[in-house]
PDB file of N, CA, C and O in Angstrom, chain B, residues numbered from 101:
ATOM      1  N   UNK B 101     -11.043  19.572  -9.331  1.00  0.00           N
ATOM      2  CA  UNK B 101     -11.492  18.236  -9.651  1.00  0.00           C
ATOM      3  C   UNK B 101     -12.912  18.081  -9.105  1.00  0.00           C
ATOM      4  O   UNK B 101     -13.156  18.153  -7.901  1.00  0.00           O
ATOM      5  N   UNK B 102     -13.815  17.870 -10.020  1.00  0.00           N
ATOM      6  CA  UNK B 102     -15.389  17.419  -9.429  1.00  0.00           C
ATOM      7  C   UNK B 102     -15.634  16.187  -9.910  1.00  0.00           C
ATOM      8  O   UNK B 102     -16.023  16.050 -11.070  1.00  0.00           O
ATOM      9  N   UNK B 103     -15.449  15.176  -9.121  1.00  0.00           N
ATOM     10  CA  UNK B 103     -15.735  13.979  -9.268  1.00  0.00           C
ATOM     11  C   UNK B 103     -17.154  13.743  -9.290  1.00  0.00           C
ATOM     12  O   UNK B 103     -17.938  14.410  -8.614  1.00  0.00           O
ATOM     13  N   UNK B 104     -17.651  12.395 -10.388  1.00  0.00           N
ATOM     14  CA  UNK B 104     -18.651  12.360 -10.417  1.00  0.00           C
ATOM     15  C   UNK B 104     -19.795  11.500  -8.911  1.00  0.00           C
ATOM     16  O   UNK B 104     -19.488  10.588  -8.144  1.00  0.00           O
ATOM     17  N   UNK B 105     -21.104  12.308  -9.023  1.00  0.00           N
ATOM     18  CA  UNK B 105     -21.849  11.858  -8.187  1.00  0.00           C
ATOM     19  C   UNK B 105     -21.674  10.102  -7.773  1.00  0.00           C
ATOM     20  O   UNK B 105     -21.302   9.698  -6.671  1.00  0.00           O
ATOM     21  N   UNK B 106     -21.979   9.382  -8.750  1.00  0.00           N
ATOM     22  CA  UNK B 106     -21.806   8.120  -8.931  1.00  0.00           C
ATOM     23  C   UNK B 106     -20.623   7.523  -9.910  1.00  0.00           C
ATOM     24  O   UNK B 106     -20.482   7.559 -11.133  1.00  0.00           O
ATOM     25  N   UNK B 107     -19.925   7.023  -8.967  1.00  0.00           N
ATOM     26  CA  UNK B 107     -18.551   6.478  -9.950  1.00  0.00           C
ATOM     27  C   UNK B 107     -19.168   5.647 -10.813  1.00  0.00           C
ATOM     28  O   UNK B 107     -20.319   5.240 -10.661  1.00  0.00           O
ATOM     29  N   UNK B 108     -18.456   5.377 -11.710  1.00  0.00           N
ATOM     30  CA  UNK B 108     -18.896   4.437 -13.134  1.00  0.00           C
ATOM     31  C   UNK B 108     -17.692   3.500 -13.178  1.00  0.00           C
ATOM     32  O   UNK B 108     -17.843   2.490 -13.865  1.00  0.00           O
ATOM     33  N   UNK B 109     -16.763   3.632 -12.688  1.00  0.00           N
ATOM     34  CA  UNK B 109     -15.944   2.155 -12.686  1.00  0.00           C
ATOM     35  C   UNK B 109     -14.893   2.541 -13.991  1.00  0.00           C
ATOM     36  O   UNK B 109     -14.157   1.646 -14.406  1.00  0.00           O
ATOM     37  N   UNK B 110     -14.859   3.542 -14.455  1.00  0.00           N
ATOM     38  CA  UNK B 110     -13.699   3.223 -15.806  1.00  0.00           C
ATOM     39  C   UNK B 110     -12.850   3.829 -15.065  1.00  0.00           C
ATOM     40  O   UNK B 110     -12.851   4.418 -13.984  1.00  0.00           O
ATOM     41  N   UNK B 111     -11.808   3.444 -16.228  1.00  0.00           N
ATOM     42  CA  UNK B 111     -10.779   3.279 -16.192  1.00  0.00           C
ATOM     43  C   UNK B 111      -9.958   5.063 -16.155  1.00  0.00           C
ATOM     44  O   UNK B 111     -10.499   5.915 -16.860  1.00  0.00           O
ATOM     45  N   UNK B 112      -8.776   5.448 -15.369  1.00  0.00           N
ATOM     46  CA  UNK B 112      -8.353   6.855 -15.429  1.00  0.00           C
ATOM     47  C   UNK B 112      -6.343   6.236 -14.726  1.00  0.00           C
ATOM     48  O   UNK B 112      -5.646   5.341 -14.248  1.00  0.00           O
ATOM     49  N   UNK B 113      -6.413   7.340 -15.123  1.00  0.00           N
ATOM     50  CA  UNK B 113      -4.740   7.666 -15.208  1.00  0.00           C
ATOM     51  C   UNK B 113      -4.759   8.782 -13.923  1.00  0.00           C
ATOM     52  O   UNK B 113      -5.254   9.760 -14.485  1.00  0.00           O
ATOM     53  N   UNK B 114      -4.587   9.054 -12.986  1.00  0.00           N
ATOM     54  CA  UNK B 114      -3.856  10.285 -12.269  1.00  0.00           C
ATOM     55  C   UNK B 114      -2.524  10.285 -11.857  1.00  0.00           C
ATOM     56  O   UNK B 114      -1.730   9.351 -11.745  1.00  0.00           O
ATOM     57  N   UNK B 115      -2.366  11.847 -11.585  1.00  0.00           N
ATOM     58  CA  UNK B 115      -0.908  12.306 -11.285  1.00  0.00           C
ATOM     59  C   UNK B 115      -1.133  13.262 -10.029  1.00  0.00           C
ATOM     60  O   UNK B 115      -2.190  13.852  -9.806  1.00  0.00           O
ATOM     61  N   UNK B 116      -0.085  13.325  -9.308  1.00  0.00           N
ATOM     62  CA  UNK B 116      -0.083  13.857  -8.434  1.00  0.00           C
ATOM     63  C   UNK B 116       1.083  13.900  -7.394  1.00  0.00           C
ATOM     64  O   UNK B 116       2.109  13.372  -7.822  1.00  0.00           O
ATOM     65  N   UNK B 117       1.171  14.447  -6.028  1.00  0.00           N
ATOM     66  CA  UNK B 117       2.101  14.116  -5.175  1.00  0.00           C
ATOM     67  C   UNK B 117       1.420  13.256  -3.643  1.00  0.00           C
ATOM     68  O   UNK B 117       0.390  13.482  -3.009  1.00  0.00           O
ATOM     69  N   UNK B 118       2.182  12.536  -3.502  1.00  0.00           N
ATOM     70  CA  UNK B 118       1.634  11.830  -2.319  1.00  0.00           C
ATOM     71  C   UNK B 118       1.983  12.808  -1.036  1.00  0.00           C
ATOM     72  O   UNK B 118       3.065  13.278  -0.682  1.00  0.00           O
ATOM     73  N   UNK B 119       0.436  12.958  -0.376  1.00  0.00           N
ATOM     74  CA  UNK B 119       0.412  14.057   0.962  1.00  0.00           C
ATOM     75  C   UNK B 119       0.224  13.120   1.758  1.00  0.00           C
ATOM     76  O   UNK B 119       0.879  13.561   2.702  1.00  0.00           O
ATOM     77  N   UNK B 120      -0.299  11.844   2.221  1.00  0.00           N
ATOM     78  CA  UNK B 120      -0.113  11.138   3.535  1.00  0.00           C
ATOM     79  C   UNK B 120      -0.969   9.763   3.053  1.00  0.00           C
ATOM     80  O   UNK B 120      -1.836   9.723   2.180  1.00  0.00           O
ATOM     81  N   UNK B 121      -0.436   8.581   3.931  1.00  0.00           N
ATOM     82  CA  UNK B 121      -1.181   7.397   3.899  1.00  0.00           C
ATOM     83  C   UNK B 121      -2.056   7.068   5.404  1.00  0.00           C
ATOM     84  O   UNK B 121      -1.789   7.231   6.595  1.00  0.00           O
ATOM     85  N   UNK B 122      -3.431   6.425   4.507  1.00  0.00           N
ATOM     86  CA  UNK B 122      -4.256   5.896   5.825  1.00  0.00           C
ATOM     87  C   UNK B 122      -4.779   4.772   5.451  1.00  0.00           C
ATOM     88  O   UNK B 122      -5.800   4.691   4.768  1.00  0.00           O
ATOM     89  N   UNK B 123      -3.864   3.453   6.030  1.00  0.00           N
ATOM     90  CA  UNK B 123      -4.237   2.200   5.613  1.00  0.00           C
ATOM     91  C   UNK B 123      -4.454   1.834   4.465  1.00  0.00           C
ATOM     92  O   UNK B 123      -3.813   0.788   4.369  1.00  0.00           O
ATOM     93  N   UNK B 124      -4.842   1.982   3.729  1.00  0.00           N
ATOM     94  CA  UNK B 124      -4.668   1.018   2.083  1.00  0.00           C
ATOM     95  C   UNK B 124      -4.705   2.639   1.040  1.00  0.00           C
ATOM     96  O   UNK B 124      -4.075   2.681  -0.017  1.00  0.00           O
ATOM     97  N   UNK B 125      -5.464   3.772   1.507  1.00  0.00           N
ATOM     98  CA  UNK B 125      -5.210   4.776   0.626  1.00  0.00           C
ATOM     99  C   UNK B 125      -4.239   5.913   1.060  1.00  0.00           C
ATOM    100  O   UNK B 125      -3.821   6.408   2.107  1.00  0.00           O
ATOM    101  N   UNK B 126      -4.044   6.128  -0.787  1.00  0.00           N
ATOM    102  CA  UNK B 126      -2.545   6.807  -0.612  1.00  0.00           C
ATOM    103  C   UNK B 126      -3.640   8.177  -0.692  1.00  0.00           C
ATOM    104  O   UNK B 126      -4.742   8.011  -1.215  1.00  0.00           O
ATOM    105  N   UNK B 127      -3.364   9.113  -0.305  1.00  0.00           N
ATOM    106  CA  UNK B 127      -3.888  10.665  -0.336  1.00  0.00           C
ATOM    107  C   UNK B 127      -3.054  11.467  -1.052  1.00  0.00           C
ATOM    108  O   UNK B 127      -2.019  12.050  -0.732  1.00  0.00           O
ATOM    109  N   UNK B 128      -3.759  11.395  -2.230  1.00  0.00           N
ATOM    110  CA  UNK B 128      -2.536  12.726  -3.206  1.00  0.00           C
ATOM    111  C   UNK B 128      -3.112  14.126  -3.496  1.00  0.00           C
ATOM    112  O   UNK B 128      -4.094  14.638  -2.959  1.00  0.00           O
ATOM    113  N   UNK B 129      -2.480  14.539  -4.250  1.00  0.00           N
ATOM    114  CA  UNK B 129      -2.316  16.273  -3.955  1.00  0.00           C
ATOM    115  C   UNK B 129      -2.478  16.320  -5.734  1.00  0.00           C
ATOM    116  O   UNK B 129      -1.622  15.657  -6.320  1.00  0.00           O
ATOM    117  N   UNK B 130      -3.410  16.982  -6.535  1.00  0.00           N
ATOM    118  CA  UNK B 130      -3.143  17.459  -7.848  1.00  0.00           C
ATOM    119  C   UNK B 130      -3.672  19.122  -7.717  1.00  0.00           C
ATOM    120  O   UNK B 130      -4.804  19.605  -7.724  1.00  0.00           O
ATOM    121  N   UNK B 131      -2.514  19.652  -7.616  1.00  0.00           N
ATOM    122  CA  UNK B 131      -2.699  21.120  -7.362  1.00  0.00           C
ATOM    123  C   UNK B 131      -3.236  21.614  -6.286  1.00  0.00           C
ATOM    124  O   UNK B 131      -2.346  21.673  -5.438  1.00  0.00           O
ATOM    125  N   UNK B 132      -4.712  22.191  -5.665  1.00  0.00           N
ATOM    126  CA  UNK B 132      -5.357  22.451  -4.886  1.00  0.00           C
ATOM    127  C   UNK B 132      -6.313  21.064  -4.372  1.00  0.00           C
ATOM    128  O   UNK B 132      -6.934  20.993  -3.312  1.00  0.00           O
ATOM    129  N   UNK B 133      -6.245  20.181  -5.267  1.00  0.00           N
ATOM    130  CA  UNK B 133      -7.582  19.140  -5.070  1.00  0.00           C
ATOM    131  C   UNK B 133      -7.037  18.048  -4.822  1.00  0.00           C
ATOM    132  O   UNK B 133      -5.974  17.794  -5.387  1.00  0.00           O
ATOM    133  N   UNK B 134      -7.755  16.886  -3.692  1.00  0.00           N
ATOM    134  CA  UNK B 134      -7.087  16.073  -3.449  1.00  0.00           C
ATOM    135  C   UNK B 134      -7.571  14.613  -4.386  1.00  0.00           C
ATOM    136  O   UNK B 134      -8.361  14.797  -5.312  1.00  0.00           O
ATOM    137  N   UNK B 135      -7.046  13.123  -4.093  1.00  0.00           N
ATOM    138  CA  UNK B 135      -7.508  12.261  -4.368  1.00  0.00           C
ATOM    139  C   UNK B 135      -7.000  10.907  -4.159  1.00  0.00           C
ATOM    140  O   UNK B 135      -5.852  10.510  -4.365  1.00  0.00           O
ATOM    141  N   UNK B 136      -7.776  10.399  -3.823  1.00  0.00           N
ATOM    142  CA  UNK B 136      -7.456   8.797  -3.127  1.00  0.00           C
ATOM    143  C   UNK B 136      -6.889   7.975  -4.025  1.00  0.00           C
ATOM    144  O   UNK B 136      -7.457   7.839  -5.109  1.00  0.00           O
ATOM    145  N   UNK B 137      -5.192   6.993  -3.654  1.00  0.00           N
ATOM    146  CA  UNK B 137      -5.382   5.507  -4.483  1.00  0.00           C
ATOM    147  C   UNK B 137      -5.926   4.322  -3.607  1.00  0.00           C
ATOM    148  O   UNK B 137      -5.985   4.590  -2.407  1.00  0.00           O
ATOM    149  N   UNK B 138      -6.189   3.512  -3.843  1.00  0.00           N
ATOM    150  CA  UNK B 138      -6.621   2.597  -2.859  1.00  0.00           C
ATOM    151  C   UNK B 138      -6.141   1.134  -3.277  1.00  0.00           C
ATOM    152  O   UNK B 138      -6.675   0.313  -4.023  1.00  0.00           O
ATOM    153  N   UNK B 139      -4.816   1.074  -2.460  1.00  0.00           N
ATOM    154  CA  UNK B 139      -3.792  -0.041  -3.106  1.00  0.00           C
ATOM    155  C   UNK B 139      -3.932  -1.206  -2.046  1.00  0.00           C
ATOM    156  O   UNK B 139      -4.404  -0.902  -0.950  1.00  0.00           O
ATOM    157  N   UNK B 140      -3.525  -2.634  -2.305  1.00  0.00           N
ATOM    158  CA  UNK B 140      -4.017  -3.712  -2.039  1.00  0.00           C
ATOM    159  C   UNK B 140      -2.350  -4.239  -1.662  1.00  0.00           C
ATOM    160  O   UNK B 140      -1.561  -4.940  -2.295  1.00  0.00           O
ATOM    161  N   UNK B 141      -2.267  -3.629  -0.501  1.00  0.00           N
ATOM    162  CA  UNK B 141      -1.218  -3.706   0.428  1.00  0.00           C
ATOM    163  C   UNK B 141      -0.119  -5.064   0.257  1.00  0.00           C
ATOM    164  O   UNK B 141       1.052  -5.184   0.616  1.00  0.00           O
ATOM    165  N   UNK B 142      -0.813  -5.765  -0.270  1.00  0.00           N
ATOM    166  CA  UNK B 142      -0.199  -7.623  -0.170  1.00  0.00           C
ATOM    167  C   UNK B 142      -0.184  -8.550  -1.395  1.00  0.00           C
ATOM    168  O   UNK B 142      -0.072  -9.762  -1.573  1.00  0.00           O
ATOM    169  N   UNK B 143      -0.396  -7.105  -2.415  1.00  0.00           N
ATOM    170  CA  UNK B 143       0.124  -7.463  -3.870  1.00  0.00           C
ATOM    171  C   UNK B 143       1.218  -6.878  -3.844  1.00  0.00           C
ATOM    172  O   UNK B 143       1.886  -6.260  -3.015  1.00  0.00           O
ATOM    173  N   UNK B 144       1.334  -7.343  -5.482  1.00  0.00           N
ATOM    174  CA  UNK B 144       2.822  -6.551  -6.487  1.00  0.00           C
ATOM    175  C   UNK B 144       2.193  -5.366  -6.408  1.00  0.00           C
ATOM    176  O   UNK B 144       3.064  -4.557  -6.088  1.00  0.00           O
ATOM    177  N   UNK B 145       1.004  -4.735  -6.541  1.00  0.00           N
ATOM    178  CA  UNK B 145       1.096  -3.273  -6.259  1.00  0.00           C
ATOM    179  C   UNK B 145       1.415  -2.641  -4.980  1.00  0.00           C
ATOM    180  O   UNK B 145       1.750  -1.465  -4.834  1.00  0.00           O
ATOM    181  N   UNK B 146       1.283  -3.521  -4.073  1.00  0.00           N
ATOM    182  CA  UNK B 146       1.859  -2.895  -2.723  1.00  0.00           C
ATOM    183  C   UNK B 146       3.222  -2.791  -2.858  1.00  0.00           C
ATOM    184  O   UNK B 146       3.805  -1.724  -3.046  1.00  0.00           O
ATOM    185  N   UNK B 147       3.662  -3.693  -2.783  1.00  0.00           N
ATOM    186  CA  UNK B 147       5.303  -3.618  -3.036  1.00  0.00           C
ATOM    187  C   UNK B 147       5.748  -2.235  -3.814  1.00  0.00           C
ATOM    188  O   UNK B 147       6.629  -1.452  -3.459  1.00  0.00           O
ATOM    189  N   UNK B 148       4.758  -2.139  -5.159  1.00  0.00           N
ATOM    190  CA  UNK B 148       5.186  -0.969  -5.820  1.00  0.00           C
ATOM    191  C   UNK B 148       5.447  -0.207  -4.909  1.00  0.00           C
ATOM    192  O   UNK B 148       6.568   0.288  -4.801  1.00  0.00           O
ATOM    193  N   UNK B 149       4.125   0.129  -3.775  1.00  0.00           N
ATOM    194  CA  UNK B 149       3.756   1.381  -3.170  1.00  0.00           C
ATOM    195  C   UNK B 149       4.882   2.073  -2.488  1.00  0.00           C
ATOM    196  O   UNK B 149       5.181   3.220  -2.157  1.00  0.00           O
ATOM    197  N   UNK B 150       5.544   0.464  -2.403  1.00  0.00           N
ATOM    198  CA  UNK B 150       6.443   1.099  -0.592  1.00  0.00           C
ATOM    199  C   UNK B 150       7.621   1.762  -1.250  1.00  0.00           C
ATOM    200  O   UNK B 150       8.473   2.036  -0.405  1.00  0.00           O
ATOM    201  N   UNK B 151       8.005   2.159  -2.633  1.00  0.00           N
ATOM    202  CA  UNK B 151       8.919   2.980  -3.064  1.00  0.00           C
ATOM    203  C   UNK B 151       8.685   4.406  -3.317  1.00  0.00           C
ATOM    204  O   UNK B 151       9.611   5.194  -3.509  1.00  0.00           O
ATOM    205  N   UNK B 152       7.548   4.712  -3.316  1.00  0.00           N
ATOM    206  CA  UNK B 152       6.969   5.872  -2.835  1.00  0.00           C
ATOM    207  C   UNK B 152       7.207   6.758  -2.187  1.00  0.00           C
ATOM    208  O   UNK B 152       7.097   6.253  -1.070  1.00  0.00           O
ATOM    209  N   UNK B 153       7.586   8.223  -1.966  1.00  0.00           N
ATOM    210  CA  UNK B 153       7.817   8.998  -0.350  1.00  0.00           C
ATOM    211  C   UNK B 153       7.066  10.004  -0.550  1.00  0.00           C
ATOM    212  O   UNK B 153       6.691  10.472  -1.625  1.00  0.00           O
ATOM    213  N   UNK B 154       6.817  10.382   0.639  1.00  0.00           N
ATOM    214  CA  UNK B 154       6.001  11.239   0.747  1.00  0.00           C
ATOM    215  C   UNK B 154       6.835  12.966   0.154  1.00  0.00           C
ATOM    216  O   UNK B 154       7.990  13.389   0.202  1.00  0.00           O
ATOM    217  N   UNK B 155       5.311  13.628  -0.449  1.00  0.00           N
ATOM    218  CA  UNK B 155       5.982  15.201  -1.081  1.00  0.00           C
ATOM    219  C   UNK B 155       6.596  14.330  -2.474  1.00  0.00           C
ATOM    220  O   UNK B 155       7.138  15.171  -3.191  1.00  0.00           O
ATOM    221  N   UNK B 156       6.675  13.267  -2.957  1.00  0.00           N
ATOM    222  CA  UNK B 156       7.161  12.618  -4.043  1.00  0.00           C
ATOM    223  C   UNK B 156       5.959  12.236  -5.051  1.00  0.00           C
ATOM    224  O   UNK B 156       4.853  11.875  -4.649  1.00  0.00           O
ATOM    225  N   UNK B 157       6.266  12.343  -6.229  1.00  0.00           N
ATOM    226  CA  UNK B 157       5.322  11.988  -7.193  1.00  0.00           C
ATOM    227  C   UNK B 157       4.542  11.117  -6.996  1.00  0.00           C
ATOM    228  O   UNK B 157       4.625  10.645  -5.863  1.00  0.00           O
ATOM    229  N   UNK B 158       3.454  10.490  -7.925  1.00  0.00           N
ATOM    230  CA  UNK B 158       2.427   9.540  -7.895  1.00  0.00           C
ATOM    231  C   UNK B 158       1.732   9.542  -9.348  1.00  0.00           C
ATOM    232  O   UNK B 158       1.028  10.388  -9.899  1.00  0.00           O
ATOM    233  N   UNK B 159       2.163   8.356  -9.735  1.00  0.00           N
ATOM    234  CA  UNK B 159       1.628   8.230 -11.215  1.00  0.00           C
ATOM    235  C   UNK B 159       0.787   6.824 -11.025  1.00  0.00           C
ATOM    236  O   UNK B 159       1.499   5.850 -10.785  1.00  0.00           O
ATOM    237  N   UNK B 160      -0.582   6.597 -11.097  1.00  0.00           N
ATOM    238  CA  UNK B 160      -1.438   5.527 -11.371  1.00  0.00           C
ATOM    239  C   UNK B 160      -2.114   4.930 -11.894  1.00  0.00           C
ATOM    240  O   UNK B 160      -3.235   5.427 -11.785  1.00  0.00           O
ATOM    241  N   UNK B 161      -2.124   3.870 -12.594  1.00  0.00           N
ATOM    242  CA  UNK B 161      -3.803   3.495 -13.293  1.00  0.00           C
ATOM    243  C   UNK B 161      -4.505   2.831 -12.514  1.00  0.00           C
ATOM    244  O   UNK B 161      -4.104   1.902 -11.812  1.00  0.00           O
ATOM    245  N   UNK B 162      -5.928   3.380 -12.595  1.00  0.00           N
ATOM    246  CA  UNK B 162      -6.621   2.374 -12.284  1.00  0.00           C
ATOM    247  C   UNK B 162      -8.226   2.227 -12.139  1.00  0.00           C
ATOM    248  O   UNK B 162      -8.545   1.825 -13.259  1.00  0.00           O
ATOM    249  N   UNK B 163      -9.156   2.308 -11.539  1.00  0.00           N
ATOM    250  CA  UNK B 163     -10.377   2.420 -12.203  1.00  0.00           C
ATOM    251  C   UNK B 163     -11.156   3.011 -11.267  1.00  0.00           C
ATOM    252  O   UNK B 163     -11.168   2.416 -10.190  1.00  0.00           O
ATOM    253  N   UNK B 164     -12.181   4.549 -11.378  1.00  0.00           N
ATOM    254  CA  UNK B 164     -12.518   5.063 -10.296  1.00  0.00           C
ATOM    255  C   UNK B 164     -14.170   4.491  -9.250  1.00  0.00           C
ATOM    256  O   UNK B 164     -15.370   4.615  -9.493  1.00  0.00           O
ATOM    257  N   UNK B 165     -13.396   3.861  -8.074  1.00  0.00           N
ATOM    258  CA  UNK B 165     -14.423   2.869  -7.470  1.00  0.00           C
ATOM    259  C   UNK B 165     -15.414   4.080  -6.632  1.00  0.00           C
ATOM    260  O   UNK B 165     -16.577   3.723  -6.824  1.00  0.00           O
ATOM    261  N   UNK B 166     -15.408   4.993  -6.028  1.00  0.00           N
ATOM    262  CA  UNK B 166     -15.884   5.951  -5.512  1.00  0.00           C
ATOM    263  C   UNK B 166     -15.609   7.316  -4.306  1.00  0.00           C
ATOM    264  O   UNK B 166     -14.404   7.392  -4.064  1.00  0.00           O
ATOM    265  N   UNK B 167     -16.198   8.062  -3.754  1.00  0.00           N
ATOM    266  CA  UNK B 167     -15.460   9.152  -3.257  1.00  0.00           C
ATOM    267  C   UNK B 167     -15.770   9.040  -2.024  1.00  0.00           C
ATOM    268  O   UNK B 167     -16.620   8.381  -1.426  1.00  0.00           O
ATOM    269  N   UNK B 168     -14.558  10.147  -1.551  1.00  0.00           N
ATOM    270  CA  UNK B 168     -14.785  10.455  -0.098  1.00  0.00           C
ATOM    271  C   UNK B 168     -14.933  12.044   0.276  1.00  0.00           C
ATOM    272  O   UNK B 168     -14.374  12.829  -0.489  1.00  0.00           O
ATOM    273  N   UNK B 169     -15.682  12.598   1.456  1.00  0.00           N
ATOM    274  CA  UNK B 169     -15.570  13.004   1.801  1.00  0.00           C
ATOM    275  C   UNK B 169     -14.835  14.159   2.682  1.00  0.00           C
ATOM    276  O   UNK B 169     -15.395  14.303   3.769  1.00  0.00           O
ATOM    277  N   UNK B 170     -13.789  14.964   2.493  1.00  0.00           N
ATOM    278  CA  UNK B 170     -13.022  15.766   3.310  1.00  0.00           C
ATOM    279  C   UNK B 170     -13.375  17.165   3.702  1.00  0.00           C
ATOM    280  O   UNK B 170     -14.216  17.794   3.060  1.00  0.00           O
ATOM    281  N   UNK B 171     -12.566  17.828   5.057  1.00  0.00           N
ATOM    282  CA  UNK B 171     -12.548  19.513   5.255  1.00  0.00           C
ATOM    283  C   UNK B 171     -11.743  19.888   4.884  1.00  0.00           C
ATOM    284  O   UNK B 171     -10.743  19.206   5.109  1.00  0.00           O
ATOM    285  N   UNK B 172     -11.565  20.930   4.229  1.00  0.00           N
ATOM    286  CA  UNK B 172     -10.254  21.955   3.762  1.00  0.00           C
ATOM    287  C   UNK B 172     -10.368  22.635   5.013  1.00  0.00           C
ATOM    288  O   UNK B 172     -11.229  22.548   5.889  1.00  0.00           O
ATOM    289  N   UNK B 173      -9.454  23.247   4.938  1.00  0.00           N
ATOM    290  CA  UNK B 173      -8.422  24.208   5.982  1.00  0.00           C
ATOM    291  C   UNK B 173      -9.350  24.990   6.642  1.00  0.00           C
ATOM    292  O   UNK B 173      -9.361  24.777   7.855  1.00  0.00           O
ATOM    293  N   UNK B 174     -10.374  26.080   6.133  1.00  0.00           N
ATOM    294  CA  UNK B 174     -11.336  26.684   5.682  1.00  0.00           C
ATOM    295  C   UNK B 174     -12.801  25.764   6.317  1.00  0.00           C
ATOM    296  O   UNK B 174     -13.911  26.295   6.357  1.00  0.00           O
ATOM    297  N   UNK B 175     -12.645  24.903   6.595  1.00  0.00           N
ATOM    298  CA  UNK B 175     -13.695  24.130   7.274  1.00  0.00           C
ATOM    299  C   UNK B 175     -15.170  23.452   6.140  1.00  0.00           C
ATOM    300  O   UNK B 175     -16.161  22.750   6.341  1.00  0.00           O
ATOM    301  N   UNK B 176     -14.544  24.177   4.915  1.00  0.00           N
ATOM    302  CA  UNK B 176     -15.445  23.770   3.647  1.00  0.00           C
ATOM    303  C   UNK B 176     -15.847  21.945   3.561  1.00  0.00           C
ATOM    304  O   UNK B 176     -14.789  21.318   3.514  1.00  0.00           O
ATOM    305  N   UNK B 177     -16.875  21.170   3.536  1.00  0.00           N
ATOM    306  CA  UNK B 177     -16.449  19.894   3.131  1.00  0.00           C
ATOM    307  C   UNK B 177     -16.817  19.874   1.496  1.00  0.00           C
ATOM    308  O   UNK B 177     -17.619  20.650   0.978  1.00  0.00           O
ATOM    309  N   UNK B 178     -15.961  18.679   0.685  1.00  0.00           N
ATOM    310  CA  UNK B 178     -15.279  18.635  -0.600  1.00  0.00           C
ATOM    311  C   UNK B 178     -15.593  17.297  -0.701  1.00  0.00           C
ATOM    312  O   UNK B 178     -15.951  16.798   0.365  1.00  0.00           O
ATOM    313  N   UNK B 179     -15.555  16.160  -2.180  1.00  0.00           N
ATOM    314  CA  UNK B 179     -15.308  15.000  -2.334  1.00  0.00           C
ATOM    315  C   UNK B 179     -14.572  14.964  -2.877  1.00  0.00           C
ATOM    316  O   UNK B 179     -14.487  15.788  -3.788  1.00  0.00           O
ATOM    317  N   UNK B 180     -13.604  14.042  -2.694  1.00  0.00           N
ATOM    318  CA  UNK B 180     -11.982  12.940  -3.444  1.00  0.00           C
ATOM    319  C   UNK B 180     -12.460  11.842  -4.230  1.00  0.00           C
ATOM    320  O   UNK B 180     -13.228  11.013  -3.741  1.00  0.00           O
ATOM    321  N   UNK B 181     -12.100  11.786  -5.294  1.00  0.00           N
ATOM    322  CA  UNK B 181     -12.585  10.428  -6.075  1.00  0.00           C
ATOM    323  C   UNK B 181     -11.368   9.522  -5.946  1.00  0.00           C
ATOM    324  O   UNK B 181     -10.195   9.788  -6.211  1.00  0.00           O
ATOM    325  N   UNK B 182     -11.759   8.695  -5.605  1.00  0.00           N
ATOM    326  CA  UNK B 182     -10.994   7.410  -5.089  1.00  0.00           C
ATOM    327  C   UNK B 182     -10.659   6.386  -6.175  1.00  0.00           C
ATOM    328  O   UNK B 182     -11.741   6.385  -6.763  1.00  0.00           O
ATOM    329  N   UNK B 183      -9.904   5.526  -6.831  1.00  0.00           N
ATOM    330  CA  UNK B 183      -8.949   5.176  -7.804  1.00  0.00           C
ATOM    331  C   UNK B 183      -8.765   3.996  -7.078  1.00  0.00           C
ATOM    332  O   UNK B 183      -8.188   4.032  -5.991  1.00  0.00           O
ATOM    333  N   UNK B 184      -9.232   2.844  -7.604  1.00  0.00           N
ATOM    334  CA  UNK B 184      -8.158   1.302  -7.243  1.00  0.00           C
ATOM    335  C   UNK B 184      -7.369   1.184  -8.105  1.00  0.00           C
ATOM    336  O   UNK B 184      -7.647   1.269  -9.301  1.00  0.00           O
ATOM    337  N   UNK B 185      -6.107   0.939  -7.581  1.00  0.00           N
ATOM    338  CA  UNK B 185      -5.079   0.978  -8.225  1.00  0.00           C
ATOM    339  C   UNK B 185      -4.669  -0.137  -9.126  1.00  0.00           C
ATOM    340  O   UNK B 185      -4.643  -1.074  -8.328  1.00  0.00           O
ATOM    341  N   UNK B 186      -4.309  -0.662 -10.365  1.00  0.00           N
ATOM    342  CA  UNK B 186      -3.828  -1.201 -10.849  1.00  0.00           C
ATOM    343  C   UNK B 186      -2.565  -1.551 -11.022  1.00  0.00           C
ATOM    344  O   UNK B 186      -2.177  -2.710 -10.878  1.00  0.00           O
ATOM    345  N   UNK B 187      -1.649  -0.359 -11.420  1.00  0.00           N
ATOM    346  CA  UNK B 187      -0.376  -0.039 -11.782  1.00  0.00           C
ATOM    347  C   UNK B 187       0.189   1.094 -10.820  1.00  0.00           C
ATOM    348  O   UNK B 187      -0.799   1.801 -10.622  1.00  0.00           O
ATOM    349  N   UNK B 188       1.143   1.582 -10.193  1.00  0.00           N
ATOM    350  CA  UNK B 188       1.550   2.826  -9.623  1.00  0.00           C
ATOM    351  C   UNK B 188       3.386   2.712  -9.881  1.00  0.00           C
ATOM    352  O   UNK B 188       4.280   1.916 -10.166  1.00  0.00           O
ATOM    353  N   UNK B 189       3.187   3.779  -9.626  1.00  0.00           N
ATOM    354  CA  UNK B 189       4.831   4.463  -9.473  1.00  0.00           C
ATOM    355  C   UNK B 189       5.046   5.603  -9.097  1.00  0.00           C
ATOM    356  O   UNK B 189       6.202   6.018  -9.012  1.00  0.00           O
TER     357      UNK B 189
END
């Protein structure tokens, strides 16, 4: 996954498995590459969230707001494109 330099705000669908939460983003797993949802804890999408488990799927819409930064294992740093969530399951 090479997310773009500058997010543009549309709209995307990802899939994935949820690898860990840190405060409002979910951290998922699509194969080797990672990527952020960034859910709004104290909506109906939060509520969605909390049915969620971890190592368990992750299906989302929602619109890509911008990336983050991570190290792989390997000490490499990488960017995650980050997703506000609309819809999840």
């Amino acid at each position: 996954m090479r997310p773009m330099v500058q997010p543009d705000g549309s709209a995307v669908i990802m899939s994935g498995t949820l690898d860990r939460i840190e405060g409002e983003l979910f951290i998922c797993r699509m194969g080797n590459d990672y990527f952020a949802i960034r859910v709004d804890l104290d909506s109906g999408i939060g509520r969605q969230a909390a049915a969620l488990r971890y190592g368990g799927p992750v299906n989302a819409v929602g619109r890509y707001i911008g990336n983050l930064t991570y190290t792989t294992v390997m000490g490499m740093e990488r960017q995650m494109p980050v997703v506000q969530a609309f819809w999840i399951e």
